[in-house]
LUMFI-815581 format. One record per residue: x, y negated, z negated of N, C-alpha, C in turn. Coordinates in pm, whole numbers, plus 32768, in hexadecimal, padded with zeros to 4 digits. Layout:
BEGIN
XYZXYZXYZ...
//
This chain:
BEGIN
9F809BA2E7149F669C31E7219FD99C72E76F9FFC9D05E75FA05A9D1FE794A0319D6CE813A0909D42E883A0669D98E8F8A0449E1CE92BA0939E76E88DA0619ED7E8D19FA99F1CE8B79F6E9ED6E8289F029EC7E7F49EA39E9AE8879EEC9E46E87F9E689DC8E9079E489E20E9719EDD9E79E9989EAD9ECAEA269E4B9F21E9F89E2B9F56E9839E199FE3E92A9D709F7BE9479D699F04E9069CD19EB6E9119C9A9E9FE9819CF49E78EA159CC69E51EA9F9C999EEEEADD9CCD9F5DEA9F9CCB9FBBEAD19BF3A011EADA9BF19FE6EA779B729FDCEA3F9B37A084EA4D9B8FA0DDEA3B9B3FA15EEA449B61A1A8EAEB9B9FA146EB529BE5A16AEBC19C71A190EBD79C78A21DEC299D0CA227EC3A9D43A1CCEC989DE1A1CEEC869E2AA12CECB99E0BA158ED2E9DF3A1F4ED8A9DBFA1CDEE049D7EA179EE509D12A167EDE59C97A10FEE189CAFA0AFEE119D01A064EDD49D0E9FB7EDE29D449F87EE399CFD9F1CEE5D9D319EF0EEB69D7B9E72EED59D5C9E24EE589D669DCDEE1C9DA59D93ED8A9DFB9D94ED489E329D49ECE19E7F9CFFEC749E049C8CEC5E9E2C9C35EC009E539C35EB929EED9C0DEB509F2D9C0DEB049F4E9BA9EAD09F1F9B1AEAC39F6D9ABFEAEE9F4A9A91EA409FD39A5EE9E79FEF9A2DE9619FE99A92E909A0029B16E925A0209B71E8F9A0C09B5EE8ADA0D39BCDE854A1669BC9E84DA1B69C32E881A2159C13E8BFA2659C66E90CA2F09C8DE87CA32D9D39E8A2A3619D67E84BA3F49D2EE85CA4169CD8E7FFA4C19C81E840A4D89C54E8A0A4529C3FE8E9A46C9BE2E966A45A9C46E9DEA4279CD4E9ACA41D9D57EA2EA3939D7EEA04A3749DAEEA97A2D39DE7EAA7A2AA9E56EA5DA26B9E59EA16A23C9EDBE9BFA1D59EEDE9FDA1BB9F8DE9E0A1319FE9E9F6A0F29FF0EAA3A11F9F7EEAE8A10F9F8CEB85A14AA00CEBB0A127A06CEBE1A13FA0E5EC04A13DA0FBEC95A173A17EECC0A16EA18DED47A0E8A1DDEDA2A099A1DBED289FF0A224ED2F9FB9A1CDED9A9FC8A140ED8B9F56A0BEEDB29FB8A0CBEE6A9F80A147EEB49FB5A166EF1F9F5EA0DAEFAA9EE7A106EF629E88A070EF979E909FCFEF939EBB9FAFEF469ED49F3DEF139F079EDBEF8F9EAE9E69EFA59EA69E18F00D9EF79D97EFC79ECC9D62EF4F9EA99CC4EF009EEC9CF6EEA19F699CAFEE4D9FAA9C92EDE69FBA9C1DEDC89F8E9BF2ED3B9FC79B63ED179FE99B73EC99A0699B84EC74A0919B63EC03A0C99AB3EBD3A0829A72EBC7A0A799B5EBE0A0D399B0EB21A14D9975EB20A150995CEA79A17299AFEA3FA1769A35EA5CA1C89ACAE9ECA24A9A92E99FA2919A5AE9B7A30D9A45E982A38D9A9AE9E8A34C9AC9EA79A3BF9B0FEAB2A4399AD4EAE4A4C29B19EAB4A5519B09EAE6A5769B43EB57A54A9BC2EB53A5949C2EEBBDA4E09C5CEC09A4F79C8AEC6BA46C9CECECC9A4C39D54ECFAA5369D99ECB0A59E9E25ECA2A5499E78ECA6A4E99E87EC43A4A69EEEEC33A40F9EEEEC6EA40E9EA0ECF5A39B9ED5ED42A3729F65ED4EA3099F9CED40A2E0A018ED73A2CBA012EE29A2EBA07EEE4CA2B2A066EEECA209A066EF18A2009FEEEF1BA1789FC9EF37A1669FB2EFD6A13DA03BF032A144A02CF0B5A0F59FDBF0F9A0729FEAF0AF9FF79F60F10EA0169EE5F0E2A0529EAAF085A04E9E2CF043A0499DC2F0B9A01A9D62F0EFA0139D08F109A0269C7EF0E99FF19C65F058A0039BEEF046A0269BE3EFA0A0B39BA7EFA5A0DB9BB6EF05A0EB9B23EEDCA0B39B1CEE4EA0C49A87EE01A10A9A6FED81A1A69A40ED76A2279A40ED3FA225998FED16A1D5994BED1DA1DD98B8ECF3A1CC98CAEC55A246984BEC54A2499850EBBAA25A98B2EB67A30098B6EB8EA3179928EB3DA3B498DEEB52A4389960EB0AA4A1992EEB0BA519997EEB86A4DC9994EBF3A51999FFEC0AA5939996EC7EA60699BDEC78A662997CEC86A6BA99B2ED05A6AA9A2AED7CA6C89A87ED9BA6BA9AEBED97A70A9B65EDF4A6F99BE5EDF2A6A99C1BEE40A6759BDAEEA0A5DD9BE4EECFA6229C52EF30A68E9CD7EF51A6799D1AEF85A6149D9FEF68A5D49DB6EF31A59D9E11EF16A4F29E0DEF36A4B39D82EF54A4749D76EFB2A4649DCAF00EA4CA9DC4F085A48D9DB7F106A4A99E8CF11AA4E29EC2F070A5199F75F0A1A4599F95F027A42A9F3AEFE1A3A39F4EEFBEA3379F2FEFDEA34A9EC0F021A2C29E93F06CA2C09E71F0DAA2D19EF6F15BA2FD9EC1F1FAA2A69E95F223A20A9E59F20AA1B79E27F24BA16F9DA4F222A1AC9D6EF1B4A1C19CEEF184A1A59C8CF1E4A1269C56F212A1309BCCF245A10C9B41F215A10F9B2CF1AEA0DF9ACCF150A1399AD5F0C3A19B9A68F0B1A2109A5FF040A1F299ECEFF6A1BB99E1EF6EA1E1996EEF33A22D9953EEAAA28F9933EEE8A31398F3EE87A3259875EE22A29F982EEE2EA2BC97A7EE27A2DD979DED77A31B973DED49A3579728ECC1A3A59768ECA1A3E097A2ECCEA4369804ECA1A4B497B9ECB2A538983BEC69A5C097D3EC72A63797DDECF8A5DD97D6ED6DA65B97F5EDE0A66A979FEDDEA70397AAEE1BA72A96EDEE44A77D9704EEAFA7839785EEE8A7FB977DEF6EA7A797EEEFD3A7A897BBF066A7A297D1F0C0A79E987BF0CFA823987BF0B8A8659915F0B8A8019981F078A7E19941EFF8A76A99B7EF9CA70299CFEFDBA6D1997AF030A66399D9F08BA68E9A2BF0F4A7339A40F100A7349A8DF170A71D9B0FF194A7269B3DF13BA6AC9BFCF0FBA6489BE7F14BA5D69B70F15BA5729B53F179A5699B7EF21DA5F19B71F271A5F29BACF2FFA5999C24F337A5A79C87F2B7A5919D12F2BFA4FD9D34F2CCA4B89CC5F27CA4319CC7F292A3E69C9EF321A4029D0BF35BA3B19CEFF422A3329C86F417A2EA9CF5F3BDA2329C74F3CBA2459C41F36FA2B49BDDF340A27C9B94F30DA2739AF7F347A2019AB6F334A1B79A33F362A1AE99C1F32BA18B99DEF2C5A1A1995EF253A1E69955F1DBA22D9908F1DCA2799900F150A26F9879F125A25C9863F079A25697F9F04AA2B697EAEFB9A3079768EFD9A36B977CEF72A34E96F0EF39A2E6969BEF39A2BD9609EF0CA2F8961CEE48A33395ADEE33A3759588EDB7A3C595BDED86A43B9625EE0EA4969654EDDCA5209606EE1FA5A4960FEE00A5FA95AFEDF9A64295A8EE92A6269625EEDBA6579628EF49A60E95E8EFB0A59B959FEFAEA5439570EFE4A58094BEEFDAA5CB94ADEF7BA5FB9432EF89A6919444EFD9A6BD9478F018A73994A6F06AA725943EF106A785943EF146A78693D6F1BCA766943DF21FA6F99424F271A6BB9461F2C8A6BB9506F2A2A62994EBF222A630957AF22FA5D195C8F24EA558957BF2AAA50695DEF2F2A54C95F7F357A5BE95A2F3ACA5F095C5F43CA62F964FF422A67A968CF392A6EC96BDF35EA6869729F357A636970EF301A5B09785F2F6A58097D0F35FA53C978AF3D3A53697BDF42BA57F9803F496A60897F3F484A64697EAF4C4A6859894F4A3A6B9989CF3FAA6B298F7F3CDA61A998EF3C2A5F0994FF3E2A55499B7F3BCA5159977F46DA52F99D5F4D0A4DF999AF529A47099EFF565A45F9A61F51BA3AF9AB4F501A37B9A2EF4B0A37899C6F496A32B998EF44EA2E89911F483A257993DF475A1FC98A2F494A1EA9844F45AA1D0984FF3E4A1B497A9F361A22C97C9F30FA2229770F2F1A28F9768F273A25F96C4F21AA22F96DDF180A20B9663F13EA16A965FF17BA14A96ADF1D9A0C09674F1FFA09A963DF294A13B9657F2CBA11A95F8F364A1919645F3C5A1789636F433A2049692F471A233961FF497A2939652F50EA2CA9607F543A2CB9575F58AA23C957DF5B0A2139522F5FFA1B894A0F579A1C494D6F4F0A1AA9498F4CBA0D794C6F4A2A0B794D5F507A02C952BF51C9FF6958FF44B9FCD955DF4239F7C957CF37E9F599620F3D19F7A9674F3699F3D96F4F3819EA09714F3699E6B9757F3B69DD1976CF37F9DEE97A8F2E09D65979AF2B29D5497A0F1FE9D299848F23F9D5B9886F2149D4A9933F1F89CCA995AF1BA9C8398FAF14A9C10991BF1379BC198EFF16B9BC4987CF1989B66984CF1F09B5998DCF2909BB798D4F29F9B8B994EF30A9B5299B6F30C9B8999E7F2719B299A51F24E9A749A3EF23E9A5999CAF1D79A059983F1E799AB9987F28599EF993CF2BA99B39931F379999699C0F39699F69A2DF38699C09AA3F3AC99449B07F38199399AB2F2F898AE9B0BF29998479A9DF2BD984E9A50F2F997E799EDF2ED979A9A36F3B4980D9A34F3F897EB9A54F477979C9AEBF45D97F29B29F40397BF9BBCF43A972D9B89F3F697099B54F38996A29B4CF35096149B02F3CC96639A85F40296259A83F47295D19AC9F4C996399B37F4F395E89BB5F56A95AD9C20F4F895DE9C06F48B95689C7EF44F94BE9C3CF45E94BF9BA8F42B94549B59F460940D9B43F4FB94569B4CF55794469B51F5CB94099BC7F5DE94399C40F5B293F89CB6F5FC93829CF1F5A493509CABF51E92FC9CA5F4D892769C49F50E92749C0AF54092369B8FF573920D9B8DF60C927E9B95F68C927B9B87F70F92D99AEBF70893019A9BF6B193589A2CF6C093B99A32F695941B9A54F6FF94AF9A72F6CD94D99A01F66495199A01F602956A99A0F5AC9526994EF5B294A49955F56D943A9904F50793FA997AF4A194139919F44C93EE9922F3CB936698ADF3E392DE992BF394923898EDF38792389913F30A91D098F2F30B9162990AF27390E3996AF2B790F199AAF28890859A1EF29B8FCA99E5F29A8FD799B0F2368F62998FF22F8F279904F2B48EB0994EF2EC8E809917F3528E7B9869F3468E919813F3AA8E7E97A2F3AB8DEE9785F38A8DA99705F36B8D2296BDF3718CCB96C1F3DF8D4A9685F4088CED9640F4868CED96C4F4E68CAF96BEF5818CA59716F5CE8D019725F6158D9E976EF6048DF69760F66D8E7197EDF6618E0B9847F5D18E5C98CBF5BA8DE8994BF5F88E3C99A6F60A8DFE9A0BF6688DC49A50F62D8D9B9AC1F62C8D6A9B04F5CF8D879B3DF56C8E359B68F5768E479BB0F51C8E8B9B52F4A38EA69AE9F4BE8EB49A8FF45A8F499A34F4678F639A43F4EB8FF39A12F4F49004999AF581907B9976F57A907598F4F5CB90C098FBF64B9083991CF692910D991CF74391449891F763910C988DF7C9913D97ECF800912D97B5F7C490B79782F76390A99722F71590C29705F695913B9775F68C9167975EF614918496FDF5A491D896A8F61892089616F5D2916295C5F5AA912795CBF607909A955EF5DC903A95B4F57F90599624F55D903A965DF4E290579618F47B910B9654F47F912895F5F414912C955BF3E39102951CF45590EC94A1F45990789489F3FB90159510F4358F8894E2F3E18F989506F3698FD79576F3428FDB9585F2D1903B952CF262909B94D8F29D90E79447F26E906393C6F25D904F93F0F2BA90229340F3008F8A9351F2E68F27937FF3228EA993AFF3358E4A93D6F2B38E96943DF28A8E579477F1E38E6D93FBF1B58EE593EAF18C8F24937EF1318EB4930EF12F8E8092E7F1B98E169257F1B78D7A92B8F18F8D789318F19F8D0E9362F15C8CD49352F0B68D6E9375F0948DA4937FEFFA8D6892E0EFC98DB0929CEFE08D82920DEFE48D1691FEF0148CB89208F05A8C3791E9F05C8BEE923FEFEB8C0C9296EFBB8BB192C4EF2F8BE192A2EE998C879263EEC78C9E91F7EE668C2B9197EE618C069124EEC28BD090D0EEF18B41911FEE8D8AF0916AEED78AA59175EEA68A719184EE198AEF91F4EDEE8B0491D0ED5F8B099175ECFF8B2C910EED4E8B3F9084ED288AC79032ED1C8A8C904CED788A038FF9ED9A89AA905AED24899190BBED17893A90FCECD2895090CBEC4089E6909EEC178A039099EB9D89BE900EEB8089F18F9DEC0489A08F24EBCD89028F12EBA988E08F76EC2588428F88EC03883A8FC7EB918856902EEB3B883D9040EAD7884F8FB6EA6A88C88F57EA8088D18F0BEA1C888F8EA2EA3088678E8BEAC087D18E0EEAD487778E33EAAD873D8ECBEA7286F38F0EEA5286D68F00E99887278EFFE984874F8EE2E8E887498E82E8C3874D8E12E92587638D7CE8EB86B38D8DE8F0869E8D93E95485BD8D90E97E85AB8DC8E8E785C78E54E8AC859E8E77E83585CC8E15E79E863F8DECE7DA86678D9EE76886128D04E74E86078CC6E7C985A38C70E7BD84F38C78E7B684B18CEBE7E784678D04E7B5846E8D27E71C84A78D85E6DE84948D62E66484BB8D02E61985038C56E63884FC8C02E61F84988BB5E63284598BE3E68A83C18B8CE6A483628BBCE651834B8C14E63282E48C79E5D483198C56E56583AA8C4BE51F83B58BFBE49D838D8B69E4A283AD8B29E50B839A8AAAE4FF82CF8A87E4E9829E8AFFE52D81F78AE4E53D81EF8B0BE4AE82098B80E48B81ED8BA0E3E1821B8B0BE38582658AF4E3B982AE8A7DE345822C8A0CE34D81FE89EAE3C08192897CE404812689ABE3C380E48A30E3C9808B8A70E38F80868A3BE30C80DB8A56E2B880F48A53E23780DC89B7E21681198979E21B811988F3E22E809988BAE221804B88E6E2C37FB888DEE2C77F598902E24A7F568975E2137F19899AE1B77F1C8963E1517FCF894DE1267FD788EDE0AF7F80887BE0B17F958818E11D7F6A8785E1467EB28776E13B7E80881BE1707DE787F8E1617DEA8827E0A47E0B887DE0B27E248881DFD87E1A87F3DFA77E8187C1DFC67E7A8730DF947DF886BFDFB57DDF86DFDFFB7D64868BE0637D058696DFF87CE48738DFED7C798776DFB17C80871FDF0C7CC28747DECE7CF08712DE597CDC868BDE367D238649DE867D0F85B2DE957C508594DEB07C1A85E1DEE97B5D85C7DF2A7B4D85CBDE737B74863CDE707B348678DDCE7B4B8601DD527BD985B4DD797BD2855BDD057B8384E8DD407B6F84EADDA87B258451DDD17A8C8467DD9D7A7584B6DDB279D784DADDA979F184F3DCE37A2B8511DC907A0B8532DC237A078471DBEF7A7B842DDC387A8E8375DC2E7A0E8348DC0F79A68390DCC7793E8320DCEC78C28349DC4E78F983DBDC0D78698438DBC5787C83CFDB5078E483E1DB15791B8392DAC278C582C6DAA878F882B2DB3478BB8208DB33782E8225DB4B77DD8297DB8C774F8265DB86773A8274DAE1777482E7DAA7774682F4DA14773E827CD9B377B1822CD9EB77E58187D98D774A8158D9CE771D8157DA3E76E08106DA4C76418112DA377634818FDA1B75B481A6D9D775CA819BD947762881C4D8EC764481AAD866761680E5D882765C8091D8A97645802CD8A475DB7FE4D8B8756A8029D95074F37FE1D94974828037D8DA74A580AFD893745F80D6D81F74818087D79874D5803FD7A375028000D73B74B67F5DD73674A07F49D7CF74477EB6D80A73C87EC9D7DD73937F56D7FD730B7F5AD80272D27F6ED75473117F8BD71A732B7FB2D67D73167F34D63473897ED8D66773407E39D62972FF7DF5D69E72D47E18D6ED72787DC4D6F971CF7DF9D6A971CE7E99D6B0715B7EA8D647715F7E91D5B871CE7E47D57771F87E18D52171E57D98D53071DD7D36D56F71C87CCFD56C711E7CA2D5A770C57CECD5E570637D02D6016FF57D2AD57770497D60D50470007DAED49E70097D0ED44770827CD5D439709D7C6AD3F170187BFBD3FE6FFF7BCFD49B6FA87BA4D4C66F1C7B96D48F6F087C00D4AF6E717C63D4596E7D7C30D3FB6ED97C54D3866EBE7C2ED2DD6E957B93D2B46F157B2BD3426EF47AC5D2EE6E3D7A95D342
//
């Protein structure tokens, strides 16, 4: 995208007064020079153009608040006087990747009073024989350089400070919300008995939150627990139903069984008894058949 579009997009409906802030960074720069940056953005704290493709920073606009400008990765090779007659309040420079390779090209850089940090990491003059002594030595408004001053001592991280400062002020906005300076609560009243009335924690803040870590938490878990127990009782509960109605099939099955077995009983009486009807019948057929000749042989008698 081209830079002067991007400012036209960061701008978002604000005049460059109001910004205070911006990011440019892989934009394309016009032949290696700043397009569309104007001398409107009278506010302007934060610049980072990182990656544009810049040669020359000739055509700075005078940006009087600027503070902190970002020039890494880019091609810019010199020239850097025009810095310190556009941006006299510059305390934050970063150079790094770029193509210096001599000492001398930062010497424009004198002119800049506040400036504090400068970073020139992966550019060629940084491989030179003693050239933080040369650096410093040349630029001696200056505290870090690469990230560390003199003494060697890492510079604080800039956001982190900012950071620390929104976190503190956020602090005492909590403090004077509450009565406990720089604590942060939870509004909602503790459990147990140790919040006041209106729902907040003084001294006992910390063992608030203890209870509400530590205390609830074994609460929570005890209606786990119970949950737990209720679930088995339901499923010891189910097994009782499940084996009762295995017992009630198993009695129906016995039942059945039973009934069949006297069926059979019955059946079986019925053929025994039709057996015994049967043989008395043979056996009256047979002594009617005795008594038949014997009055047959009784009649014989008679005749002769």
């Amino acid at each position: 995208m081209e830079m002067k579009k991007r400012i036209h997009l960061e701008l978002r409906n604000r005049t460059p007064a109001a910004v205070q802030e911006l990011v440019l960074d892989n934009c394309r720069s016009n032949n290696g020079k700043i397009e569309g940056l104007i001398a409107e953005f009278v506010n302007l704290e934060f610049l980072s153009l990182i990656n544009v493709g810049l040669i020359s920073v000739s055509n700075f606009p005078k940006l009087p608040k600027l503070k902190k400008l970002e020039l890494s990765d880019n091609r810019i090779y010199g020239c850097l006087d025009m810095l310190a007659e556009k941006l006299p309040n510059l305390t934050h420079l970063n150079l790094s990747g770029n193509k210096l390779k001599d000492i001398s090209t930062l010497e424009p850089l004198k002119k800049l009073e506040c400036l504090k940090s400068l970073d020139l990491f992966n550019c060629e003059v940084t491989d030179l024989n003693g050239y933080r002594e040369s650096v410093f030595k040349l630029l001696p408004q200056l505290t870090y350089l690469d990230g560390y001053d003199q003494e060697d001592r890492e510079a604080p991280d800039s956001d982190a400070e900012v950071d620390g400062v929104d976190e503190e002020e956020d602090d005492e906005a909590i403090g004077d919300s509450t009565g406990s300076p720089g604590i942060a609560f939870d509004a909602a009243p503790c459990q147990d008995d140790c919040s006041d009335s209106e729902g907040v924690f003084p001294s006992c803040f910390w063992a608030c939150r203890t209870h509400r870590s530590g205390n609830h938490r074994e609460g929570e878990d005890e209606e786990d627990e119970e949950d737990e127990d209720s679930e088995e009782e339901e499923f010891e509960d189910e097994e009782d139903d499940d084996e009762d109605e295995d017992g009630e099939e198993d009695e129906d099955d016995l039942s059945a069984e039973e009934e069949e077995f006297r069926h059979d009983g019955e059946v079986d009486e019925d053929e025994d008894d039709d057996d015994d009807d049967e043989d008395e019948d043979e056996e009256e057929e047979e002594s009617g058949k005795g008594e038949k000749r014997k009055r047959e042989t009784d009649d014989e008698g008679e005749d002769d």
